[in-house]
ZAMARGU-4260 file (C-alpha; in steps of 0.2 Angstrom, whole numbers, plus 5000, padded with zeros to 4 digits):
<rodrens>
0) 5001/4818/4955 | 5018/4816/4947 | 5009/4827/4931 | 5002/4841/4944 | 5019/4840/4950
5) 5029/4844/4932 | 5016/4856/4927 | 5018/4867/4943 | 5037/4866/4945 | 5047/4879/4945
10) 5055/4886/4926 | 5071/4875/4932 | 5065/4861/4933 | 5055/4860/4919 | 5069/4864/4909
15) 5079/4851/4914 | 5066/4840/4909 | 5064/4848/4891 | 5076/4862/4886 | 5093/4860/4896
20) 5097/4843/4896 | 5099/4843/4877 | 5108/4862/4875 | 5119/4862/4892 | 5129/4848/4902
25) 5122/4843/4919 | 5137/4853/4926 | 5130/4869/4917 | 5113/4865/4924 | 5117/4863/4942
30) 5126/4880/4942 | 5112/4889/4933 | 5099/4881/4942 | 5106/4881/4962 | 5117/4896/4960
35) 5107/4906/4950 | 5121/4915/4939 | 5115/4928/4927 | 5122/4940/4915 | 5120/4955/4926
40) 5108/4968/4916 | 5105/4985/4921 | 5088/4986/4916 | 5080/4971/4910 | 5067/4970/4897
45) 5053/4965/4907 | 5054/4982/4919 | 5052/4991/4905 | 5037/4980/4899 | 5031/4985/4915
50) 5034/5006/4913 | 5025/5002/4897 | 5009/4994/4902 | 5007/5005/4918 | 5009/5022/4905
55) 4998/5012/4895 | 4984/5014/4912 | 4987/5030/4914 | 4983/5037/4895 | 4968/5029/4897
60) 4965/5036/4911 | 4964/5019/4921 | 4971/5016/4940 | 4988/5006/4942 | 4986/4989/4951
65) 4988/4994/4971 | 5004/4991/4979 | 4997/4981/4995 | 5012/4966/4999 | 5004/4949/5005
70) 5017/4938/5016 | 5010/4919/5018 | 5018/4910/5033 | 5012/4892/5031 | 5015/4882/5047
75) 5016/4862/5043 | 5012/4847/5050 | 4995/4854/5060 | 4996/4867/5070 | 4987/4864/5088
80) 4976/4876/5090 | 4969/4876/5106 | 4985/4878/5115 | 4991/4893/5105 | 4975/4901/5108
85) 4969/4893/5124 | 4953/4893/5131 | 4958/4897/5150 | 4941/4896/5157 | 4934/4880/5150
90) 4935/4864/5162 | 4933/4854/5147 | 4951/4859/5140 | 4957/4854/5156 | 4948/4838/5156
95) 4954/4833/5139 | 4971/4836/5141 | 4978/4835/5158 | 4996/4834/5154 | 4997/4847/5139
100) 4986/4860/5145 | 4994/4877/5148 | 4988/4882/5166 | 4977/4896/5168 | 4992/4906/5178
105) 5004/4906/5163 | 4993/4910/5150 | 4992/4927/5141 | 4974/4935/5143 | 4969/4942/5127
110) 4949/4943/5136 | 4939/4935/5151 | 4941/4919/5141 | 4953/4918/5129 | 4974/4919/5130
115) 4989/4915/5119 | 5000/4900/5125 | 5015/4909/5136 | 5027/4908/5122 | 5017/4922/5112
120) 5018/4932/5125 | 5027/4945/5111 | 5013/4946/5100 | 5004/4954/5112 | 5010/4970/5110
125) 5003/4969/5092 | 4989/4962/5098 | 4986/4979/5110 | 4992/4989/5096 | 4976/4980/5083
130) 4989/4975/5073 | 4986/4955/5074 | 4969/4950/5069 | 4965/4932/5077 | 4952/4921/5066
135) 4945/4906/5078 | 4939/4890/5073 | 4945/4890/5053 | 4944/4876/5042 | 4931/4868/5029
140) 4918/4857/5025 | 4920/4837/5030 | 4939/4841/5036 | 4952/4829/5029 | 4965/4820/5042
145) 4979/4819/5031 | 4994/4833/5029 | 4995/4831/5010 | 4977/4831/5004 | 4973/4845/5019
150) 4988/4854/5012 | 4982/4855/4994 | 4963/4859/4999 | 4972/4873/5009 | 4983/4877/4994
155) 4972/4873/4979 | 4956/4882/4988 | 4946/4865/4980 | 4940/4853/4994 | 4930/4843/4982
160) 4944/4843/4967 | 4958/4841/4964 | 4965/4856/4956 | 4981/4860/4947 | 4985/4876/4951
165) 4986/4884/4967 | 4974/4898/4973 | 4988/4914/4972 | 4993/4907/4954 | 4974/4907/4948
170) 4975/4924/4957 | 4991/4929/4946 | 4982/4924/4932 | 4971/4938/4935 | 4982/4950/4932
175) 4989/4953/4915 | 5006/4960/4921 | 5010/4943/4930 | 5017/4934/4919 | 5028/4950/4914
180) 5032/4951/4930 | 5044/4937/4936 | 5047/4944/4952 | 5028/4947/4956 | 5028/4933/4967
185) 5043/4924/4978 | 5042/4909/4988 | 5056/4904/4999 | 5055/4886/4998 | 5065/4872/4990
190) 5050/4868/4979 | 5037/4878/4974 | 5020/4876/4984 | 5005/4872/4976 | 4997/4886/4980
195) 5008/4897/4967 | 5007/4886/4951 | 4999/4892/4939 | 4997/4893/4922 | 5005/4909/4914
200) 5018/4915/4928 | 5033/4909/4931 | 5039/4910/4952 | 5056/4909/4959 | 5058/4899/4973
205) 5074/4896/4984 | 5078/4895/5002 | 5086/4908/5006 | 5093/4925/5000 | 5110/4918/5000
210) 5109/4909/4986 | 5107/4925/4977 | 5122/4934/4988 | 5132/4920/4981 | 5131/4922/4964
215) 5149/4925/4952 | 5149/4931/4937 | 5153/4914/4928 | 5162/4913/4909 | 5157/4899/4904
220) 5139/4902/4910 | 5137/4920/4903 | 5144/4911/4886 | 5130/4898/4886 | 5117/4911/4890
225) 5123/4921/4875 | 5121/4906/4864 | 5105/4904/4867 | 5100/4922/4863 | 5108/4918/4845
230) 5098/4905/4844 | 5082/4910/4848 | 5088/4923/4834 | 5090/4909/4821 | 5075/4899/4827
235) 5062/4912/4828 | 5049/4896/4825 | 5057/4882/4837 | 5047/4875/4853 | 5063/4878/4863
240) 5062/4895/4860 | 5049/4902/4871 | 5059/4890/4886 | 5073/4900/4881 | 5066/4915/4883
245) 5057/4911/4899 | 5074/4905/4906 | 5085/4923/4901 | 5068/4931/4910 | 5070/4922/4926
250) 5089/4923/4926 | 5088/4941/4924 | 5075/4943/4938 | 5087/4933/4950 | 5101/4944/4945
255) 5088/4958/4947 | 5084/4953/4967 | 5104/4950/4967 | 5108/4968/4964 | 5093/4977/4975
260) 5095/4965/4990 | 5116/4966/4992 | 5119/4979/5004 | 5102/4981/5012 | 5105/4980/5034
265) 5089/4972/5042 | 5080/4987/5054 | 5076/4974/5064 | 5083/4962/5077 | 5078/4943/5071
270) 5081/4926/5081 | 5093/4914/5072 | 5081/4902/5066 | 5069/4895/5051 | 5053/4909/5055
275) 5068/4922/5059 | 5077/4919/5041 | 5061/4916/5032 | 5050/4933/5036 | 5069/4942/5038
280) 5071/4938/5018 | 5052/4944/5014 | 5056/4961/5024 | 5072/4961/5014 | 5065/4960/4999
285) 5050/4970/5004 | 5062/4984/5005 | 5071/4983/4989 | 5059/4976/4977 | 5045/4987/4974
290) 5037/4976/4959 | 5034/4960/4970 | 5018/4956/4978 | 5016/4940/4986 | 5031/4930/4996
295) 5029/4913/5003 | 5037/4906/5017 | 5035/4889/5025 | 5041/4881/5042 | 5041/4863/5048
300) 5038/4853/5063 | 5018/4855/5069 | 5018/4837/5067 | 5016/4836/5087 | 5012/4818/5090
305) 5022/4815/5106 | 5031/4825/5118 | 5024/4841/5110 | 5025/4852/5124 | 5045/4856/5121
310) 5043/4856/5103 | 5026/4867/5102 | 5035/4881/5113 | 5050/4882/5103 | 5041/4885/5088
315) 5028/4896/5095 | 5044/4906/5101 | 5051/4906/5086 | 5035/4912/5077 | 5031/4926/5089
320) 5047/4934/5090 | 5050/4934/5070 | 5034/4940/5066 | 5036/4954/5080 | 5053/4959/5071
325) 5045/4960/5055 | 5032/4969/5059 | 5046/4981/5068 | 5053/4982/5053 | 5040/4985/5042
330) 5035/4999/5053 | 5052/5006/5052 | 5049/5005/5033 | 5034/5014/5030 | 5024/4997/5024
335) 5016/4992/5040 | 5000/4998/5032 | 5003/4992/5014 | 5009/4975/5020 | 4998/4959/5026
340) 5005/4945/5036 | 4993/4927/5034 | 4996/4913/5045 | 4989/4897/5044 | 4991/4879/5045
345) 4982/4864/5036 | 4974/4858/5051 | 4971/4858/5071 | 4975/4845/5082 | 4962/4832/5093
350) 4954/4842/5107 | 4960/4826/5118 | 4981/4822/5119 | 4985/4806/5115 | 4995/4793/5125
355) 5012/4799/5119 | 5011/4817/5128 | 5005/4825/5111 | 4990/4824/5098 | 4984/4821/5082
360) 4974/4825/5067 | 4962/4836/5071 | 4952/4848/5061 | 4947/4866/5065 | 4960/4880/5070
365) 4966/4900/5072 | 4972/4908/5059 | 4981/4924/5060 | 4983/4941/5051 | 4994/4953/5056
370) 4996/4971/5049 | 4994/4987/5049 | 4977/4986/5042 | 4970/4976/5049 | 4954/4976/5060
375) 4964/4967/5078 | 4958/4958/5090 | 4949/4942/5089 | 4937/4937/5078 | 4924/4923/5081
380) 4918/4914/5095 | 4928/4903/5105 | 4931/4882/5099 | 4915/4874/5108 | 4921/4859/5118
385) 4905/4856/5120 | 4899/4854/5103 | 4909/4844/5092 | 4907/4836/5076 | 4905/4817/5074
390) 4924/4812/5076 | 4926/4824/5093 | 4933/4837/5083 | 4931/4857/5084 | 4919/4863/5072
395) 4921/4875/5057 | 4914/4892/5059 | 4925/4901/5046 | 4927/4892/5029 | 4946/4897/5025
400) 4941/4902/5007 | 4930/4920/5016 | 4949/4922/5023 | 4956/4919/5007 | 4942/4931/5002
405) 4948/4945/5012 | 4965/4945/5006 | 4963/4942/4988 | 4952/4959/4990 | 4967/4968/5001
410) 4977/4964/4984 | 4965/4973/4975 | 4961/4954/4965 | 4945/4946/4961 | 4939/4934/4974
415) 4924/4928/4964 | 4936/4924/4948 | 4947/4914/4957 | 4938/4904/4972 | 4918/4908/4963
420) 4904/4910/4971 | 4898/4911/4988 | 4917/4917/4998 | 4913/4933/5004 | 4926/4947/5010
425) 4922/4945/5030 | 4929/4963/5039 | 4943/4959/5046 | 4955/4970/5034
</rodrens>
């Protein structure tokens, strides 16, 4: 795992382990790596690599890549499924969980059957609008109870592997402008998920758009920077060169995101709170940086063992009302159509609660895409407490990879080339 871990990092940390620690002081590295300082540059290189390749297209009378946006909300620890899309009508809920079961009067009908949990109460006006698409009963073949082997199936798209590279950085492998590009894809994370590693591009990751607000313009820094353009000038044929290079790129993308996110004013009211500041930062950056694609934000705290009703509501809150701003906001920006919200989570929970007033491990759960694209409603039939699998589990109906699928397709990608055979698209988008 530790080698899967050091091939995947971000460019940072690599370099600390191979470049920086012999050309800069640990000092110097800390500053460049959590502060991100950069020479500012008004057009750097790598745009006009871009400009180049996309004229390239057009004298050959080819089509430029689309300009659909793909947010990923990834919800750890194990999202409970069956109370955030409750099945109000079935006994059998009730029986299993007489403590945590959301009572049929509080429960937000979505049909005859089917309701959100009362604290998602404002996704429903996406829902009426067709804007959120509701997948029931997602998951995989033999389901895996633990959060980090479930997380990296989820991430890597390999249940029967173990795969070094994450599903969206085979998928930016695809694309020849990705590594080009170093702001094709942005996770806001303190490490890089597994789903972006990859082999040829390089993604930022940091938590939060502050860190580029922060930045000063740093002497010392700009001075260290320059010495290392000399010497990739006088070392045309060293190993350290190419890192070198790699690491001006990624320092001039950051000062890049710097320069087009300072200024920009939210168009829309967002809570104070880790799903607010995460999907606030995508729209933010969805509005001032036309060349990225993808943007990865993760939140915490699913793990409901014990006393889960408090904890589930807050974060079901939370959820709702920042993915209802976003989606104001990305109305108010002319990209609800060209924009794709996927939610997920690496697994359900038991269909009974436990003794502690919560549940565990379970298997099969909703996922949710929200756009404006999208085909809304729900999707599927409804879990079957009546028919579950050998460890009294919900069933899979929807292998993940079809999702996965769908929106590889939506980003105008290859599904075949990056998950093979046998995933296809399903109409949802």
């Amino acid at each position: 795992m530790q080698e899967r871990k050091q091939q995947g990092a971000p460019l940072c940390e690599r370099a600390a382990g191979e470049f920086w620690a012999a050309e800069m002081s640990r000092r110097q590295f800390l500053r460049a790596g959590l502060t991100l300082v950069a020479v500012g540059l008004a057009a750097p290189p790598w745009l006009a690599h871009i400009a180049h390749a996309d004229a390239q297209r057009l004298r050959k009378g080819e089509q430029l890549p689309n300009d659909h946006i793909l947010v990923v909300l990834q919800l750890t620890g194990g999202n409970d499924g069956l109370n955030t899309i409750v099945p109000y009508r079935d006994e059998l809920y009730y029986r299993a969980r007489p403590t945590l079961a959301i009572p049929e009067s509080q429960v937000v009908p979505l049909d005859e059957r089917l309701g959100l949990h009362p604290a998602l109460e404002p996704l429903k006006a996406l829902y009426d609008q067709r804007a959120l698409a509701i997948l029931q009963n997602v998951g995989y073949p033999n389901p895996n109870r633990s959060h980090f082997r479930s997380m990296e199936i989820w991430q890597t798209a390999d249940p029967d592997g173990y795969s070094r590279y994450g599903w969206l950085g085979k998928y930016l492998d695809t694309l020849t402008d990705a590594a080009a590009n170093p702001v094709m894809a942005i996770s806001f994370t303190q490490e890089l998920p597994l789903a972006l590693h990859s082999k040829r591009a390089q993604v930022p990751c940091f938590a939060s758009l502050a860190d580029l607000q922060m930045m000063t313009r740093d002497p010392e820094l700009e001075n260290t920077l320059k010495s290392l353009a000399e010497a990739d000038e006088r070392k045309m044929d060293s190993p350290a060169t190419v890192v070198r290079q790699s690491t001006r790129t990624a320092l001039q993308a950051m000062e890049y995101l710097r320069e087009r996110v300072r200024g920009y004013q939210s168009q829309a009211q967002y809570g104070n709170d880790p799903f607010a500041r995460g999907l606030q930062q995508a729209a933010q950056i969805i509005a001032t940086a036309p060349h990225t694609r993808v943007l990865y934000v993760s939140v915490n705290g699913f793990d409901t063992h014990a006393g889960q009703a408090t904890t589930h509501q807050r974060l079901l809150s939370q959820f709702a009302g920042a993915a209802r701003a976003f989606y104001s906001e990305l109305q108010t920006l002319g990209k609800a159509d060209k924009t794709l919200l996927m939610v997920f989570s690496e697994f359900g929970r038991r269909v009974n609660e436990n003794g502690s007033l919560g549940t565990d491990h379970g298997a099969a759960a909703p996922m949710f895409l929200i756009g404006g694209r999208v085909k809304g409603g729900l999707h599927g039939d409804p879990p079957d407490l009546r028919n579950l699998d050998g460890n009294n589990d919900l069933r899979m109906q929807l292998d993940f990879r079809r999702v996965y699928a769908t929106v590889l397709e939506w980003l105008g990608g290859d599904p075949e080339a990056v998950l093979g055979k046998g995933f296809a698209p399903i109409p949802v988008v």
